[in-house]
C-alpha positions in Angstrom: -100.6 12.0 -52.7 -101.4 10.7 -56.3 -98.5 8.5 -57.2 -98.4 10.7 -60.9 -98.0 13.7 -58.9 -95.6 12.5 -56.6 -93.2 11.1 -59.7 -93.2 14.5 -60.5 -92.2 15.8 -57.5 -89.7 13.4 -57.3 -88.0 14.1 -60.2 -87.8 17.7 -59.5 -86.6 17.0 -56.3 -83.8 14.8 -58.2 -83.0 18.0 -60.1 -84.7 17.7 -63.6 -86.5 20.6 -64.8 -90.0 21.6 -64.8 -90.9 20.7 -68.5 -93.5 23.0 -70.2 -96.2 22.5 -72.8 -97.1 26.0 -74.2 -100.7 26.3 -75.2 -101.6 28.2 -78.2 -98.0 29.5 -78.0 -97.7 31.5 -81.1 -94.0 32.3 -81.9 -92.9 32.0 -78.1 -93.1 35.2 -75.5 -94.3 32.7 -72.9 -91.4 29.9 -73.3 -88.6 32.7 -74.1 -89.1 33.7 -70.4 -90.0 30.1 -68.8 -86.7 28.8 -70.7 -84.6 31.8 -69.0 -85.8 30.7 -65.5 -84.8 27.1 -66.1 -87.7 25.3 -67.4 -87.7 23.1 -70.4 -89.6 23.9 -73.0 -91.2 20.4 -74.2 -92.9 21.9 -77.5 -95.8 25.1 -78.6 -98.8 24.2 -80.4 -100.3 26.9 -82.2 -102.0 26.4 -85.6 -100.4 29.6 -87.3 -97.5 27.8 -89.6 -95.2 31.2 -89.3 -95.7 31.2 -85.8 -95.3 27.6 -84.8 -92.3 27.7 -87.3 -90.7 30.5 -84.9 -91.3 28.6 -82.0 -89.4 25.4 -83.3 -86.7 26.9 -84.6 -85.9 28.8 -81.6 -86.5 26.3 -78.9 -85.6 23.1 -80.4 -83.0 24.3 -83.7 -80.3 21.9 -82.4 -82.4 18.8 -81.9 -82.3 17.3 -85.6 -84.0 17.8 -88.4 -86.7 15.3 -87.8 -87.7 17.0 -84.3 -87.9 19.9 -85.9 -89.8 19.5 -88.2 -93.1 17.4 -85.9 -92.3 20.3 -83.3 -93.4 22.9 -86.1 -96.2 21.2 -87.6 -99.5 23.4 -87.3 -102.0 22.0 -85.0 -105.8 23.1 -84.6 -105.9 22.5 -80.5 -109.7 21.8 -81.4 -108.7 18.4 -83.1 -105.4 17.8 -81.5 -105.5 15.8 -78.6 -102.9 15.7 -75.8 -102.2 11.9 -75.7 -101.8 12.2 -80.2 -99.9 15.7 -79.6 -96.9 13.5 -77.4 -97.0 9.8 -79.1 -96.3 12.6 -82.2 -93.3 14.2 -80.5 -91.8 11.3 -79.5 -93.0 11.6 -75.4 -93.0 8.2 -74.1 -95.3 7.0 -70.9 -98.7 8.0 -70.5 -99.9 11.5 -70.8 -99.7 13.0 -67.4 -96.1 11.9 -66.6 -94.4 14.0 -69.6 -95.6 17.8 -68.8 -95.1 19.4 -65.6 -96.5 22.9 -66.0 -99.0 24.0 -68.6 -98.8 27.7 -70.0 -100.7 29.6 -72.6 -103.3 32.1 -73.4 -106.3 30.9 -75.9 -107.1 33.4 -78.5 -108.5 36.7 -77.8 -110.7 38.3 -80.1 -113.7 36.8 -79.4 -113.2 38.5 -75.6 -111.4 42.2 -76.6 -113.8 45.3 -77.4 -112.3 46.0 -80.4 -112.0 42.1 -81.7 -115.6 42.3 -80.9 -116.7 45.3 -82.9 -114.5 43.4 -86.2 -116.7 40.7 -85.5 -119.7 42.6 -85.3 -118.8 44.3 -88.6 -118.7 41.8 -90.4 -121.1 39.4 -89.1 -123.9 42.7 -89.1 -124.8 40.8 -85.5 -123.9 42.7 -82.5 -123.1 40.0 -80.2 -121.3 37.9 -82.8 -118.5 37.5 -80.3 -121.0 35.3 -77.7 -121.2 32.8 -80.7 -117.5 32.7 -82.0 -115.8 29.5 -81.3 -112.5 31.8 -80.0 -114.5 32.8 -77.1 -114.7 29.0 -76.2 -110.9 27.7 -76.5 -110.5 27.8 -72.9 -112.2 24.9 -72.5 -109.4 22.9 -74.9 -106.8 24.5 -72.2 -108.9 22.8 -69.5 -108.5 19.5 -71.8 -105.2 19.4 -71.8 -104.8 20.5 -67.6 -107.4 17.3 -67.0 -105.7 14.6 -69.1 -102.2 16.2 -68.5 -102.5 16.8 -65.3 -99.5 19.7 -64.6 -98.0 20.4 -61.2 -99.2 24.2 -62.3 -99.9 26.2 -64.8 -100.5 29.8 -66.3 -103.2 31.2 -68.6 -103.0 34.3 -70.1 -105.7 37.0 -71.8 -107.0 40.4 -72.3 -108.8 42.1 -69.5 -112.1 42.2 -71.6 -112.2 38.5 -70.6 -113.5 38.9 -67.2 -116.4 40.5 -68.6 -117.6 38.7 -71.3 -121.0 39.3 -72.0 -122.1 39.6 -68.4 -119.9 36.5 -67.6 -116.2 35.9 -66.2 -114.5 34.0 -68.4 -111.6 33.9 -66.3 -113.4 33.4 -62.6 -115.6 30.3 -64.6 -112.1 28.7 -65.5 -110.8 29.0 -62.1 -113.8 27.3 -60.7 -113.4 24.4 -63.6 -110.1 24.2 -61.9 -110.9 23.9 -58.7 -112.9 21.1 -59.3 -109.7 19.5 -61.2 -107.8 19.5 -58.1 -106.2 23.1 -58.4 -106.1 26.6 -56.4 -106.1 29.3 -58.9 -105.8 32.8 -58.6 -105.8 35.2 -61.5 -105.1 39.0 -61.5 -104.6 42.0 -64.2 -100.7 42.5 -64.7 -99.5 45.8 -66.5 -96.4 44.7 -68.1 -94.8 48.0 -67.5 -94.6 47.8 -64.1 -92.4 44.5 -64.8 -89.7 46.2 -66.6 -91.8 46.0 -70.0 -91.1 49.4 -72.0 -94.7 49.3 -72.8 -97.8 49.7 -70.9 -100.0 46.3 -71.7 -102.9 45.4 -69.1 -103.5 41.5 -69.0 -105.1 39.1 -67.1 -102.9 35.9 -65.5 -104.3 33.0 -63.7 -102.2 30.9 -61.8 -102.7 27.4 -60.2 -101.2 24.8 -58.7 -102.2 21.2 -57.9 -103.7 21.4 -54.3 -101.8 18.7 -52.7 -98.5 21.1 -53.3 -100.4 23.4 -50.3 -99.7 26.1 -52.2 -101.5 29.6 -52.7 -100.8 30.9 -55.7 -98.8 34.8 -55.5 -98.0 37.2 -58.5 -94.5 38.7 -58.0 -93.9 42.4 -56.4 -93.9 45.1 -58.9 -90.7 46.3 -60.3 -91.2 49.5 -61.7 -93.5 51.8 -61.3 -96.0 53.3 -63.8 -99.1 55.6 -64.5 -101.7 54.0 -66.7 -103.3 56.5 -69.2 -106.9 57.5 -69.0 -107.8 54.9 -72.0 -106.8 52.3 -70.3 -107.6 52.9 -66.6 -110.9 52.9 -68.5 -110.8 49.4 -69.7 -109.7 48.0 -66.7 -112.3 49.6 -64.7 -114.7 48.3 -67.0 -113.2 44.5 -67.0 -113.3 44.9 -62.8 -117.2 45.3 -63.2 -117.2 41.8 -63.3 -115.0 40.9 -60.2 -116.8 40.8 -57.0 -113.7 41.6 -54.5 -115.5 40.6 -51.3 -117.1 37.4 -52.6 -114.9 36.4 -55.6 -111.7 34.9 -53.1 -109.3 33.6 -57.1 -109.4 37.7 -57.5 -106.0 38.7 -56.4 -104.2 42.3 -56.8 -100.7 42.1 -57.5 -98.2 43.1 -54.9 -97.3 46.8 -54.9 -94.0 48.3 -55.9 -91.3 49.4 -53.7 -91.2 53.5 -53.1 -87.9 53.5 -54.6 -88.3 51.7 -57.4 -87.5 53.0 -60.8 -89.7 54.4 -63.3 -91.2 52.2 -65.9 -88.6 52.0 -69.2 -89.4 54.1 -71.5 -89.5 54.1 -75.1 -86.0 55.8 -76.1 -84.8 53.5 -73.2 -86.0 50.8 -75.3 -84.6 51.9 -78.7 -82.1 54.4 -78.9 -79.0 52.1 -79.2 -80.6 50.5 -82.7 -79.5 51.4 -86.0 -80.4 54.5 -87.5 -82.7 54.5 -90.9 -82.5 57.2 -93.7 -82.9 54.6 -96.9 -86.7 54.8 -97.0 -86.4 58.8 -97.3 -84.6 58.6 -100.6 -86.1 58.9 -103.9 -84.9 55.1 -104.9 -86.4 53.2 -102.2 -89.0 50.7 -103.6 -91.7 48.8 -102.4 -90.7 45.0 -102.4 -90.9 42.5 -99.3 -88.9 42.9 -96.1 -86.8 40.0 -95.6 -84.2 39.4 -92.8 -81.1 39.0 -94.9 -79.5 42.5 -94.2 -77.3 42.4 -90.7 -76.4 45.9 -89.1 -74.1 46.7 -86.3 -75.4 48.2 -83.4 -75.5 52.3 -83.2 -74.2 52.8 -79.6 -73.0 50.5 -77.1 -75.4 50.0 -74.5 -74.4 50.6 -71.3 -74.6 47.5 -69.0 -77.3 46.9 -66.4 -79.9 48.5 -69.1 -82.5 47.3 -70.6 -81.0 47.0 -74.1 -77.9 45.6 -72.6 -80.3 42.6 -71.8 -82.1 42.3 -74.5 -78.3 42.1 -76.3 -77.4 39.5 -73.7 -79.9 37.2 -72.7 -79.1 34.0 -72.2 -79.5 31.7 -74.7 -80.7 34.9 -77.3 -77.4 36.7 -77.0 -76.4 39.0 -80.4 -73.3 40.8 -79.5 -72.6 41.9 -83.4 -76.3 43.0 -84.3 -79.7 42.8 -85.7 -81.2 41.4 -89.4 -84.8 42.5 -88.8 -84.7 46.2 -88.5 -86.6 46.7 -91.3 -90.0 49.0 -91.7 -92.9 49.7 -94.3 -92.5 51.6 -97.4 -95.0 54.6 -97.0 -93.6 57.6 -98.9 -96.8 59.5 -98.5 -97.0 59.5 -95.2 -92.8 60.6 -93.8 -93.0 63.8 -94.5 -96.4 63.6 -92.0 -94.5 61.6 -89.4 -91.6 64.2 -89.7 -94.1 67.1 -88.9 -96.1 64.9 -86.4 -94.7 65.8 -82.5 -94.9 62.6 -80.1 -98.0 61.6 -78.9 -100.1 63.1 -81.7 -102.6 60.7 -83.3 -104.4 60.6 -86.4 -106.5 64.2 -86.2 -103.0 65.8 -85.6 -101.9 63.5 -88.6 -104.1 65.2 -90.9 -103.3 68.6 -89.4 -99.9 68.1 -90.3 -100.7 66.9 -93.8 -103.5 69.8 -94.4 -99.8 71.9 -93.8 -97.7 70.0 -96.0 -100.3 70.6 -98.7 -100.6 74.8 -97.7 -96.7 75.0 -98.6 -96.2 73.1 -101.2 -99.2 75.4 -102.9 -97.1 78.0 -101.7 -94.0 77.0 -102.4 -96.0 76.3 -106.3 -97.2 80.2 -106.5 -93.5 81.2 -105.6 -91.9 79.6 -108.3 -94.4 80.9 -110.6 -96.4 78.2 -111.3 -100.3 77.9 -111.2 -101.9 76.9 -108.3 -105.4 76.1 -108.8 -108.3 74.2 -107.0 -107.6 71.4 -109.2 -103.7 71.4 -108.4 -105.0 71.9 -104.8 -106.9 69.2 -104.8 -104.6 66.5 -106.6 -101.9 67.7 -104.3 -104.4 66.3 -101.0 -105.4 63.4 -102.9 -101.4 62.6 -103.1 -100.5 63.8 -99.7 -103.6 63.7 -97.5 -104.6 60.1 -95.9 -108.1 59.2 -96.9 -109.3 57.9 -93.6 -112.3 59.9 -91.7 -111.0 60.9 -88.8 -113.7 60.1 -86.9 -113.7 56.7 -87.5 -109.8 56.2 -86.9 -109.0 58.9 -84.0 -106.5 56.0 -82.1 -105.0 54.6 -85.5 -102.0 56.7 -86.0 -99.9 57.5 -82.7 -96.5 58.9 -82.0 -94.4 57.4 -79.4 -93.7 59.5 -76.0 -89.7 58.6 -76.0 -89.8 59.5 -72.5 -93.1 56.6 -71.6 -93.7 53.2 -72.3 -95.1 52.6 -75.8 -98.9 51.3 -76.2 -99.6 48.2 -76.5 -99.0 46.0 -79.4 -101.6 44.2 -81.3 -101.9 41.6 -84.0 -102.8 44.4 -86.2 -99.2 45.6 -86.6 -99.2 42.4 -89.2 -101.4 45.1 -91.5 -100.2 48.5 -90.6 -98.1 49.9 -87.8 -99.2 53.6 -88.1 -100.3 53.2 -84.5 -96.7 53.4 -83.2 -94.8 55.8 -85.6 -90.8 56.7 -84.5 -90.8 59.6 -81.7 -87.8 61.0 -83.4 -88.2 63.2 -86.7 -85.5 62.7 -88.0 -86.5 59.2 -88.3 -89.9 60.0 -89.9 -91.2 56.2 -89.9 -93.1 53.5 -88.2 -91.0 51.4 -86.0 -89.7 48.4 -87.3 -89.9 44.6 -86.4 -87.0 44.5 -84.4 -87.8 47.7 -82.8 -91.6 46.1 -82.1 -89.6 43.2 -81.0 -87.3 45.6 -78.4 -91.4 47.0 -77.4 -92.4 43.2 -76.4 -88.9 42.4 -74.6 -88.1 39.6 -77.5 -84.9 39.2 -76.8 -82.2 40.7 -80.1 -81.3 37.4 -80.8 -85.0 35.7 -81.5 -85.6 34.5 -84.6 -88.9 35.4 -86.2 -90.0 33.1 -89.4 -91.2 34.5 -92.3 -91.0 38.2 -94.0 -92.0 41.6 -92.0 -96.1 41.1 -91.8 -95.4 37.5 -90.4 -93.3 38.6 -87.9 -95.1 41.9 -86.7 -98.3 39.6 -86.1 -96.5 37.1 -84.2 -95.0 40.1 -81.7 -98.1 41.5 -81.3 -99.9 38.2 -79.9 -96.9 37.5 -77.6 -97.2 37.4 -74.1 -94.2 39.5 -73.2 -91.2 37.5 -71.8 -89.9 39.6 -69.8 -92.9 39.7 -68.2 -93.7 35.9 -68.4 -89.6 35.4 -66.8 -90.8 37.6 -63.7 -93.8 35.1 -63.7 -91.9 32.1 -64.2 -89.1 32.7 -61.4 -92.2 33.0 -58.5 -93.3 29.9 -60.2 -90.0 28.4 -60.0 -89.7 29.6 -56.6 -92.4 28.3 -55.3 -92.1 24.5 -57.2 -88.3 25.1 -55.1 -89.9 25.0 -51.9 -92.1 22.2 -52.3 -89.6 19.6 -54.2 -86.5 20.4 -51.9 -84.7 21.5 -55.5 -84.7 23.2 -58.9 -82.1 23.1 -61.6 -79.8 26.8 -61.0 -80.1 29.6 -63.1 -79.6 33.0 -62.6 -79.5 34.6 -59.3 -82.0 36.4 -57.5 -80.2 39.9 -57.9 -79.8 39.0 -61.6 -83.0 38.5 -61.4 -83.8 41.7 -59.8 -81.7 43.3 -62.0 -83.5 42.2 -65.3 
């Protein structure tokens, strides 16, 4: 066995912990849940300031100020090489004896359908994605795997990646892999079926050095779920690519058990936060949304739930509250989300609005006043939304309080009409800590920067919840090849998450 190899082998056989480098980390999902299953989390390198700011500050706040401070530093992964990324955070030896495992997914918009059609948009070329340098970052991951050389690692991306322009993105970095030295399998994980309260379809790929003898597994399902039409759609379409009887790195996850529970739903998910009626009042202004404001809890939530862990999780525990419930200010439109019933979307928005318009003319007429088609139309140009609705049929949607939400995108960073409150007496878009409670961020992460910064950096997040389930069959494996791994929690905690 390769002497660097066995070092590290050793050493987790001594009981240190597997120490991660997250690629392209973004504020943190992946290292919230490989930090809860005992890994250390070495540093992120993303080149988003907010983001990378997020990541430092929760992973590394009592280190000093100086650490601090080089661990969130923006990087560009393009110019930032592994051996100058760790002679910068203070990582002595050479490169491949400081990082055990490797974890991240490279940017996605070059691969996703709708990333592609921005691109195309503005470019005027249709197949501007095949020439955007985001559809090429994997090949800094596979940088960083050669020169670091990781006892395993964990990629992470959209679905539309295994189908990008004719080619596999996913199956080419497998085989890139393979001739590093790894076995990799990858596979499309729904995150609701992982105790996620939102249904997000991704691709993983998993490897391991070779010499470990080890075949990479993605864990059993915990819960079980129905994908909606839409998206049975886009992974049928990403599977067009995957050869099941040739391609042997395809793997399908393991099934659920028949008695386990359904997938957590949205009120699940939200119904023991703070209640908002401010933004209905006549004095609520515009302004930023800052996190200085705490609030107590509404309920108590009752343990072994969902929000009982995302009150408790180790490390992220908030047993008093939250400082980050806070929402847009759209007057126009929360007398539409009031009228709106769940799982309407943006035709059923302007149905509602074409109603708040017939009464107030109504109510106009009763009182005596006039009423004309010039009052008629000011009153839609005040109260209707402008948008064509066949442009933007998906970009306003209600939550189901009994499903899983959609899934969250970057794009909550500029609007979130595309998950508005299910309850009416609410009549708003959910907020960041409620988009936070969506993605399984734990209550007592810490997101830098004002409301936009932190919606973005949720919506790029791998889930942790999601990447904790991943981490502890990681964890379980390394366990069986070194002898030993540090404790954390036990396997019916585990289950139990």
């Amino acid at each position: 066995m390769d002497a660097a190899i066995a070092a590290k082998i050793e050493r987790l056989r001594n009981g240190g912990a597997p120490r991660v480098l997250d690629l392209f980390s973004g504020c943190g999902g992946m290292s919230v849940g490989f930090q809860r299953a005992a890994f250390q989390i070495v540093a992120g390198i993303d080149r988003d300031p907010e983001a990378i700011a997020s990541h430092a500050l929760n992973f590394h706040a009592g280190t000093g100020e100086d650490t601090v401070a080089r661990l969130r530093k923006p990087r560009n992964i393009e110019t930032t090489e592994p051996e100058g990324l760790l002679a910068d955070l203070g990582c002595a030896g050479r490169p491949e004896q400081a990082i055990d495992i490797v974890v991240g997914g490279p940017p996605c918009q070059a691969y996703a359908r709708v990333g592609r059609a921005k691109l195309a948009a503005v470019s005027g070329a249709k197949d501007a994605f095949l020439t955007d340098g985001r559809g090429q970052l994997h090949r800094r991951y596979l940088h960083y795997v050669e020169r670091l050389r990781p006892l395993a690692l964990l990629m992470e991306n959209v679905p539309d990646a295994l189908n990008y322009g004719g080619e596999n993105v996913i199956q080419r970095v497998a085989d890139r892999l393979h001739a590093l030295g790894y076995v990799a399998r990858y596979g499309i994980l729904n995150a609701a079926d992982y105790g996620v309260p939102q249904i997000r379809l991704r691709v993983f790929l998993m490897a391991y050095r070779e010499e470990l003898g080890i075949i990479p597994a993605f864990p059993e399902r915990t819960h079980q779920s129905e994908l909606p039409i839409g998206y049975r759609g886009t992974l049928a379409t990403a599977l067009q690519q995957v050869d099941l009887f040739s391609t042997q790195d395809y793997t399908v996850p393991p099934a659920a058990r028949r008695d386990a529970p359904a997938a957590i739903s949205a009120k699940e998910a939200l119904q023991d936060l703070p209640l908002l009626s401010a933004h209905l009042s006549e004095q609520a202004k515009r302004g930023p949304r800052r996190f200085t404001t705490a609030m107590p809890y509404a309920a108590q939530a009752a343990s072994r739930t969902y929000a009982a862990d995302m009150r408790e999780w180790p490390g992220f525990e908030a047993p008093d509250g939250i400082s980050d419930h806070v929402i847009r200010h759209l007057p126009r439109d929360f007398p539409i989300f009031r009228e709106m019933n769940p799982g309407d979307e943006y035709p059923e928005a302007l149905e509602a609005a074409e109603r708040l318009v017939q009464r107030e003319l109504k109510a106009r007429r009763q009182a005596g006043r006039q009423a004309g088609v010039m009052t008629a139309e000011k009153l839609r140009k005040k109260m209707v939304p402008p948008y064509p609705v066949g442009s933007y049929p998906n970009r306003w949607w209600k939550l189901i309080p009994d499903r899983p939400s959609r899934t969250l995108l970057a794009h909550l960073g500029k609007d979130s009409y595309t998950h508005i409150h299910y309850a009416k007496d609410q009549a708003r878009t959910i907020s960041v800590r409620e988009a936070a409670r969506l993605q399984s961020f734990p209550d007592g992460f810490r997101f830098y920067g004002a409301m936009n910064a932190a919606f973005r950096q949720i919506g790029n997040a791998v889930p942790p919840l999601l990447a904790f389930k991943l981490a502890c069959t990681m964890a379980d494996t390394l366990k069986g090849v070194a002898g030993a791994t540090p404790e954390r929690e036990t396997d019916r905690q585990i289950a139990e998450a």
